[in-house]
N, C-alpha and C positions, 0 to 999 in steps of 0.2 A: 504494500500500500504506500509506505513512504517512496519506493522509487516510481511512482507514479504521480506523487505527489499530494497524497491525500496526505492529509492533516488529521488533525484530532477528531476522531467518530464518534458520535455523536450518540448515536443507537444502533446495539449489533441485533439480527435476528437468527438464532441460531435455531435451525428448521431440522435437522439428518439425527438429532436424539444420538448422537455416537461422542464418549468423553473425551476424544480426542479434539472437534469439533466443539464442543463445548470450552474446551478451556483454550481454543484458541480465540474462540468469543470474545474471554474475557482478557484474551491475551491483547488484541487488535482495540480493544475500547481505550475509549479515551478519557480522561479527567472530565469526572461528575457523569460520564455515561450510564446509559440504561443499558442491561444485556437480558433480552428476552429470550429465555429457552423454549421454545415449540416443541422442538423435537423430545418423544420417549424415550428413553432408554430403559434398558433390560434393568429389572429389580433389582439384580446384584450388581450392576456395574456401579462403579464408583467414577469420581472426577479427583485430581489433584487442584488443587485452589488455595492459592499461596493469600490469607488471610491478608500480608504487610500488602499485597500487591491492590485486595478490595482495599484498605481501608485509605493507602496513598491513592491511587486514582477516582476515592471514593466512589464506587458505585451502586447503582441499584440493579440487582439480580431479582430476575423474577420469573415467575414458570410461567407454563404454560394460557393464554388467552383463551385455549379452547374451553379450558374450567370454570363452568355457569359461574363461579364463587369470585374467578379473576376476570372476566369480562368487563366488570364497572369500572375495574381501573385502566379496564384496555381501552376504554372509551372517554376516560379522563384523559387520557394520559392525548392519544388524538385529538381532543377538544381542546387543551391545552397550547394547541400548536407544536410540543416539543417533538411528538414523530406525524410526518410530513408522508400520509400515504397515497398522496393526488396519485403520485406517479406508478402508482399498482393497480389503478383503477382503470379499467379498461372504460366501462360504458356505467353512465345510472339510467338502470333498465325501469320500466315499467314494471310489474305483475303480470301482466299481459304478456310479455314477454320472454321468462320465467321459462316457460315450457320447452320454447325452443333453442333458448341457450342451452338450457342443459341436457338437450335431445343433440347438439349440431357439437361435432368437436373442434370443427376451424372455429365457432364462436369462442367455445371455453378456451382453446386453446390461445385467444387474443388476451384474456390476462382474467382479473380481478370483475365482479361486477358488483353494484350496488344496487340492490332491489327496493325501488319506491314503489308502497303501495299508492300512492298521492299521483303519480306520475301518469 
C-alpha cells in the first residue's frame, strides 16, 4: 500500500474469515482506524494480535455486521460519514425490481444494490 502510495487507512474490511487475513487487517490500518471482520473463521482458529500495536494505532475492532445485535452500529457508523460506501453501490433499486436483480447474474454481478421500498 505504501509503495502505491496510500496513506493512512482509514477503515479495513476484512471479508475471507482466515487469521492470517485478519491480522493483516489490523496490520494495514491506520491510527484511530476501524477494522471490521466479516469474514468467519473456524471455532478453533485463533489470531495473533499484538495488544501494544491496538492500543498505539488505537483502534476499533469489530465483528461481524451481518449480527442483527451489530447492524445498529453498522448503520451508525455509515450515517456518520466515517465509512464512505457510495462506491459499493451499484444501483438504488426499486422493490419492483428486486426480482430481477437477483434472478439476472450480469445484474448482481454489477456490484452492491440498495432496495427502496419508497422508490
Amino acid at each position: 500500500l505504501k509503495q502505491e502510495g496510500v496513506g493512512n487507512v482509514d477503515v479495513v474490511i476484512e471479508c475471507v474469515g482466515k487469521p492470517v487475513t485478519i491480522e493483516q487487517a489490523i496490520q494495514i490500518a491506520g491510527h484511530k482506524a476501524t477494522v471490521m471482520m466479516f469474514g468467519l473463521t473456524k471455532p478453533d482458529e485463533t489470531i495473533t494480535v499484538k495488544p501494544f500495536e491496538v492500543f498505539q494505532k488505537e483502534l476499533v475492532l469489530t465483528s461481524s455486521y451481518i449480527n442483527p445485535y451489530t447492524q445498529r452500529r453498522a448503520l451508525e457508523l455509515i450515517d456518520s460519514g466515517r465509512l464512505d460506501v457510495s462506491s459499493m453501490v451499484a444501483k438504488v433499486a426499486s422493490l419492483d425490481e428486486l426480482g430481477a436483480i437477483l434472478s439476472d447474474p450480469a445484474l448482481r454481478a454489477m456490484g452492491k444494490y440498495i432496495i427502496d421500498p419508497g422508490k
